[in-house]
C-alpha positions, 0 to 999 in steps of 0.5 A: 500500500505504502508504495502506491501513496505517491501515485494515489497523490498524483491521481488526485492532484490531476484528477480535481484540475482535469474536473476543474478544467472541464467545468470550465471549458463547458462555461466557456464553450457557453460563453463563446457561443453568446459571445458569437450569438450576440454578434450574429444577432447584430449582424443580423439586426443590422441587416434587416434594419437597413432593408426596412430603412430601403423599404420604408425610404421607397414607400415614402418617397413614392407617396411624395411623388404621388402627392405632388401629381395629385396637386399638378393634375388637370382636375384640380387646377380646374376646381381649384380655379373655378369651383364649379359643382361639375369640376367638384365632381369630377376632382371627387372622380379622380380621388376615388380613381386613385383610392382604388389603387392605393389600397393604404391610403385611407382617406384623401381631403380637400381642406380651404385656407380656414380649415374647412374641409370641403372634400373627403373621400374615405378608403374603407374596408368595405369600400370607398365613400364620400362623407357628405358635405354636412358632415365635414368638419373644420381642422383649422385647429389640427397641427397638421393644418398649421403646420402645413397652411404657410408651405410654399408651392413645392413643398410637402409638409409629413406629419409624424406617425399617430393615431386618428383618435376620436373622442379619446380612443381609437380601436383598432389601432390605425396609425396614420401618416399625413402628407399634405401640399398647399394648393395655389390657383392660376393667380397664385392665391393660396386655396387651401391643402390637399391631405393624403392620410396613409396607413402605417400600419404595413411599416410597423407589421413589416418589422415583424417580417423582417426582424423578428426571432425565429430563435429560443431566446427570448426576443422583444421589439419596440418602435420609438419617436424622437422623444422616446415616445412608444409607438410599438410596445410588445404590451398592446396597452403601451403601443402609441402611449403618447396618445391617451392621457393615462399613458401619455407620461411613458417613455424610454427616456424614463423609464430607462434612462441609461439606455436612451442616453446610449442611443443620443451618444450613437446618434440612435445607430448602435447596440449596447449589452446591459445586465445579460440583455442585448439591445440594438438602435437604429433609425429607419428614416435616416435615409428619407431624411437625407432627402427631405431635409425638414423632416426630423422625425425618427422612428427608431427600431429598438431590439431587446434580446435577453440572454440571461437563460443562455447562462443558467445552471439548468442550460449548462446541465441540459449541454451534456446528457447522462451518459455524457457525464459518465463518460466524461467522468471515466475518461477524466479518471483514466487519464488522471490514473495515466499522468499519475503513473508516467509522471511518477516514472519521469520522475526517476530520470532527472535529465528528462525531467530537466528537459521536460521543464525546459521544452515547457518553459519555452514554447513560444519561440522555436526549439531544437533539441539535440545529442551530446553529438549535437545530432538533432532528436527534437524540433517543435512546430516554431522550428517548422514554421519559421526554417520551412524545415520539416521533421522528417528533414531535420532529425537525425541530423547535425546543426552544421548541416543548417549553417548559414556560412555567414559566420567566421570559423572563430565566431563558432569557435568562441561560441562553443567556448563559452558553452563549455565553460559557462554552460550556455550561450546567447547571441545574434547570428544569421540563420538561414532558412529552406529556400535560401533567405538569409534571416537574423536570428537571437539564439540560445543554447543550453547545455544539458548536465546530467546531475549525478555524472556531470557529462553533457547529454545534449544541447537545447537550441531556442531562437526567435527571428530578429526584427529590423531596427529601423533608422529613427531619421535620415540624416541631414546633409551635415550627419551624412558627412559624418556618418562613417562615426554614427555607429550608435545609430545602427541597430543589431540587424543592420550591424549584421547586414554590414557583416553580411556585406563585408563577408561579400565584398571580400569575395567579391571580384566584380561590382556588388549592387545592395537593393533595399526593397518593400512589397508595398502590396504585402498585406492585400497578397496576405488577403488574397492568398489566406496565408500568414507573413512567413508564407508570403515572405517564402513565396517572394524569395522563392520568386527573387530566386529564380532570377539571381545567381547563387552567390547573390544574398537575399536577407529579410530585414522587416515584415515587406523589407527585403534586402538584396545583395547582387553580384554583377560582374559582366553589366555595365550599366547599373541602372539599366540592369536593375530597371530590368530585374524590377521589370521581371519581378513585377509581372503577373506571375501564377503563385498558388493557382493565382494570378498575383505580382509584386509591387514593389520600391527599391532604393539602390546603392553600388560598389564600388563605383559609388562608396567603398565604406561598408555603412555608407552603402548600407545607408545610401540604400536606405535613403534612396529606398525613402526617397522611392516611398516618398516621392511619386516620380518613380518605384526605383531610386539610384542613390545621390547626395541630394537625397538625404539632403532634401529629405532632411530639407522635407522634415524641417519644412514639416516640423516649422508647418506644424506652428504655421496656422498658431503663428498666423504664417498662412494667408489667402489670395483669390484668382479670378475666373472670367466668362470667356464669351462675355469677358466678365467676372464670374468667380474665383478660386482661393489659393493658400500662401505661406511665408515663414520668418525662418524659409521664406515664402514657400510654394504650395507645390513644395508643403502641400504634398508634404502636409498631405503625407500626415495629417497636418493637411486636415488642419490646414484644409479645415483652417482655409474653409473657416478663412474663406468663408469669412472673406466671402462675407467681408466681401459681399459687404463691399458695395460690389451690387449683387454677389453673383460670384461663387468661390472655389475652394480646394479640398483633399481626399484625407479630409474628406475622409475625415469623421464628420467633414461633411457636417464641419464644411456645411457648417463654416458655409452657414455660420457664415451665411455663404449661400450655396451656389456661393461656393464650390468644392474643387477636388483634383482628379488624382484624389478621386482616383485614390480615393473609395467609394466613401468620397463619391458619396461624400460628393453626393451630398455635397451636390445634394445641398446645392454647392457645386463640384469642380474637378481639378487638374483635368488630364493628369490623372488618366481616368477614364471616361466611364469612370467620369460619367459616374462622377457627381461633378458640374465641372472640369478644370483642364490642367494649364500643362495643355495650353501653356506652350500652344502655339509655340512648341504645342498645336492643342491637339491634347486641350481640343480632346480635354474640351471635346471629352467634358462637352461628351461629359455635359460639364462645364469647362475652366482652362487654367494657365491662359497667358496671351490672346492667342490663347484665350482665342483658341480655347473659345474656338474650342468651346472652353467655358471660363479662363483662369490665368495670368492673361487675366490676373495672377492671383490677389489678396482680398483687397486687391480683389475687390478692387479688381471686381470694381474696376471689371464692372467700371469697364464693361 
């Protein structure tokens, strides 16, 4: 008996974890599964709100057009304007003709400008009639009449949903939805309102349709006003509560509070999990209001799904059966037995156990483990993952045979020294993995003792890849001087990659091209191909190795950041080889049964025709890789001195244009924009201009592009709307007769994106008191091209509110015209590189297919750059609408713009 304690102890000791972890594992599995119910219920509200939005959004819509020619119709104007009992008869015809079709229009009316009702056709369940004239009432008292009485022609007044109640009650419930129209005869004169009562009732029901639960879990719904107000409530004596004075005090504002405060802060579009319950939000008429911008009614659809049950001791025990438990509850205990027994037997071989505790210890990185030979016994899934090695090609033999070669025999040498005296080493070396690349790699190995002999039994490896340190900033033009001194600047992957280097270069009996390279395309290959970064980094470097030499050196030095070490002996010139190996490396190439390349920037450096320091042409490749991803221009860049020195020059204008707005160092000028028939001034476009104490004046060309790569151009963009706005108002206050100018103002892409653009740039146009057709928002063709789906839309509503759209830079984009038409634009800017050299070295052939392309478009056209007659006569042989050039005038500050409207009007 005495021999079994231990392992009785074992038992138990394992046995209460394993039931414990069970336990545990089955509330989590329940957890999960609410976790993954709640996302799928608000996946799914989600959905089903939007279709209810789309849905009620038509039938609204619908109703508004129908009202609209219902107002316009022959028979009523002819009442309207003679009132004869024959036109009155007929008027009546024409209701009950559309009545029978419209089976949810319950009631149409012709009410006089005093409230009196003077027509009222009904649309009852047994048929249509018409109350007789001794029982029409006046509702000049109702809401909905004053309401609507004072509209003007066009427009339609939509009352909010309600009951038609009578004497206090109505049953059964006929929620009732008025949409009315004033009426004007052939003088103008008001008659009255027409009246169309529309029958709700489908919009809540169809709620049921859409959204309601087939599931177990208990599921509510409630269909709110804007004050929080019942509409729906799953208890029938709540729904429309509002509208009787015993429940008239009821709300979701009162009675929860929290939840209706959520609901403001989401702008009543969102979810909320509150004590086991989920509640989802969404208001169904926001898209009708975006058309109908005085409607602010809301209906807000609110969904109450309570998952408190899901939790319950009874819902645990109903997871497994009986049967189950006994099953589990035997598996647990002969598993228990079995750890006990093998745990008790591992205990007898320290070294075992040795390795055992260690392997544990460092499951996160991989791990090797060999012989006292240094023969490989052990690899874990991290040494698969990150060598491409498998187990059948690694065990069994030596890590010699995984070398890299990159290191010194004295470098081995050292290190099995130190393993042999201080029973372990650690350091940095290159690994190299299946397919060739070469990758750093923090390596530990560890010396396996046997306590009782102290022999070495074997060697435990642990490594983990080293990411790349990358520069903190380019030098200036002085630090690149004195770079050969900056050895604290370097990181420990790029003292390796010099090592790397100087081991070539001392090979080398030819020229050695260093490309530093990023996949600028890395993460869409990861989408598209449902793979991880080791996988795609193998892919690339299996496709680079089809295309160098076996001496050339391929090292990952980031996630997309690959450095190539070329050995190119019979080229002679550099620039055209390397333009032809980028050429070769982005071409459409199949790699998984896809169709995929690469897009790639390279910065290059060569040996030894540019510098023969090892650092310096490991960092004239990093600066011309910069140079590539900064600018534009190109994907390749040849490194020259004058790089480091504008990229150095590029920081220091970003670091003083972030005080330029506090330090009021920007201004606005105005270029005027002329009627190319008439020769008069129509409008004007702002320019930003910055003068700073310390660089001068400084072109827009140079810190615009620079405050577009951060986000320093959403505050200067914000800061010129604001300015704008406000000289438009100083200028319309200038006795310059009545404003009929409309002002351009340049907008880009990232501050569209910004949240809440739209409502900020409306904003600074009303608080200024701009009119709509004052201003003009200019976007260039290239921010379209980058720009989604988010800008059209963007656009949209901007157009929407009555505030053209100009496009800019017309030409330079290579847009299609397809894509064009789609566009909300008004007008096209043809960009002044189409006309700047006509007749001269240009014949205007490009700037006649600008022209003829926006006229095929139905925009209008605005050339920029026009200097001399002969251009202004040209472009309106072409057609062109307006000028903006310096034929007319450059561009002026605010006075001086004044002046120049006051002397154009003097002079015609």
């Amino acid at each position: 008996m005495q021999t079994h304690h231990p392992i009785f102890r074992k038992f138990m000791l394992i046995l209460f974890p394993l039931i414990l972890i069970f336990c545990m594992s089955i509330i989590y599995n329940k957890m999960h599964r609410r976790k993954m119910l709640i996302e799928q219920k608000i996946s799914q509200f989600e959905i089903n709100d939007k279709d209810v939005e789309r849905l009620i959004d038509q039938y609204l819509t619908q109703i508004v057009e129908d009202v609209k020619v219902i107002r316009d119709a022959k028979d009523m104007n002819l009442y309207l304007n003679h009132k004869t009992a024959e036109q009155r008869h007929q008027l009546i015809q024409l209701f009950i003709r559309i009545l029978h079709n419209k089976k949810n229009y319950v009631q149409m009316r012709y009410i006089d400008v005093h409230g009196q009702e003077i027509i009222q056709v009904n649309n009852n369940t047994d048929g249509i009639s018409i109350v007789p004239q001794n029982q029409l009432q006046n509702k000049a008292n109702r809401y909905y009449f004053q309401n609507s009485i004072h509209l003007k022609h066009d427009e339609i007044y939509v009352s909010p949903l309600d009951l038609n109640i009578e004497n206090h009650q109505e049953v059964p419930y006929q929620p009732i939805l008025r949409f009315i129209t004033p009426l004007f005869d052939a003088d103008h004169r008001l008659q009255g309102v027409f009246v169309i009562n529309y029958s709700a009732k489908e919009f809540i029901w169809l709620t049921h349709q859409e959204l309601f639960s087939q599931g177990k879990i208990p599921y509510q719904f409630y269909i709110l006003n804007k004050e929080g107000q019942f509409i729906h409530h799953p208890q029938k004596k709540l729904r429309f509560s509002f509208q009787f004075p015993e429940t008239a005090h009821l709300s979701l504002q009162k009675t929860q509070p929290f939840l209706w405060s959520d609901m403001l802060k989401h702008h009543f579009r969102g979810n909320m999990l509150k004590d086991h319950c989920l509640y989802s939000y969404y208001d169904v008429l926001a898209k009708y209001r975006t058309k109908n911008k005085v409607y602010q009614e809301r209906w807000i659809l609110l969904h109450k799904v309570d998952f408190s049950q899901f939790l319950s001791w009874r819902s645990l025990l109903n997871d497994i059966s009986l049967t189950g438990h006994c099953f589990v509850l035997v598996v647990l205990l002969l598993l228990s037995l079995l750890l006990a027994y093998i745990l008790e037997k591992l205990m007898f071989t320290d070294t075992q156990l040795e390795i055992t505790s260690k392997i544990a210890d460092s499951t996160n990185d991989a791990v090797v483990i060999t012989d006292k030979d240094t023969q490989i016994t052990y690899i874990n899934r991290a040494y698969e993952k990150i060598t491409g090695y498998g187990r059948e090609e690694v065990l069994g033999k030596k890590t010699a045979c995984f070398k890299s070669g990159k290191q010194s025999p004295d470098f081995y040498k050292n290190m099995w020294a130190a393993i042999k005296n201080k029973g372990h080493w650690n350091g940095i070396l290159w690994g190299k993995k299946k397919d060739g690349l070469l990758c750093p790699k923090q390596l530990k190995i560890v010396a396996l003792e046997n306590k009782k002999t102290k022999k070495i039994e074997g060697y435990i490896g642990i490594f983990s890849e080293v990411s790349m340190n990358k520069m903190v900033s380019y030098f200036s033009a002085g630090c690149v001087h004195e770079k050969n001194n900056q050895d604290n600047r370097w990181g420990a992957n790029d003292l390796l990659m010099r090592d790397l280097l100087s081991h070539s270069m001392e090979k080398a009996s030819s020229r050695l091209i260093v490309i530093y390279l990023t996949v600028e395309n890395f993460n869409r290959l990861l989408e598209v191909l449902d793979t991880d970064n080791q996988h795609l980094s193998q892919l690339f470097t299996r496709v680079i190795r089809t295309f160098i030499h076996g001496d050339d050196l391929i090292a990952q030095t980031g996630q997309n950041v690959f450095a190539i070490i070329l050995h190119v002996s019979a080229v002679e010139n550099i620039h055209v080889f390397v333009k032809n190996l980028h050429k070769t490396l982005g071409r459409v190439m199949m790699i998984d049964g896809k169709n995929l390349f690469f897009k790639m920037k390279m910065g290059v450096s060569h040996w030894p025709d540019e510098d023969n320091d090892i650092k310096n042409l490991l960092l004239n490749a990093m600066i011309a890789l910069e140079w590539s991803s900064r600018h534009k221009q190109g994907e390749i860049s040849f490194f020259e001195q004058k790089m480091a020195i504008e990229l150095n020059n590029e920081d220091r204008i970003e670091s003083l244009l972030h005080m330029a707005i506090e330090n009021h160092e920007l201004s606005m000028v105005y270029q005027p924009q002329v009627d190319i028939k008439t020769e008069k001034i129509v409008g004007m476009e702002s320019l930003v201009r910055w003068h700073n104490p310390i660089l001068g004046d400084v072109s827009p060309a140079t810190f615009i592009p620079i405050a577009e790569k951060t986000q320093l151009i959403v505050e200067i963009g914000d800061w010129i709307i604001q300015r704008v706005c406000d000289d438009i108002a100083w200028i319309k206050k200038q006795q310059l007769g009545a404003f009929n100018l409309k002002c351009a103002i340049n907008i880009s892409a990232k501050q569209m994106l910004e949240t809440g653009f739209t409502q900020k740039f409306l904003h600074y146009i009303d608080a200024g008191e701009i009119q709509s057709h004052e201003v003009e928002f200019e976007i260039t063709e290239t921010s379209l091209l980058e720009g989604d789906n988010h800008c059209i839309d963007l656009l949209k509503m901007i157009r929407d509110r009555g505030i053209s759209v100009a496009v800019d830079d017309f030409g330079t984009g290579y847009s299609s015209l397809s894509y064009l038409h789609t566009l909300p634009i008004d007008k096209i800017k043809i960009d002044r590189s189409f006309i700047k050299d006509y007749p001269e070295t240009d014949d205007g052939s490009l700037a006649k297919v600008l022209v003829d392309m926006s006229k095929i478009l139905n925009k209008k056209v605005l050339t920029e750059g026009a200097e001399n007659q002969v251009q202004i006569d040209y472009l309106r042989m072409l057609g062109c609408d307006y000028i903006q050039g310096f034929y007319y005038s450059q561009p002026l500050t605010l006075e001086a713009f004044v002046d120049y409207v006051k002397e154009n009007k003097t002079a015609s």
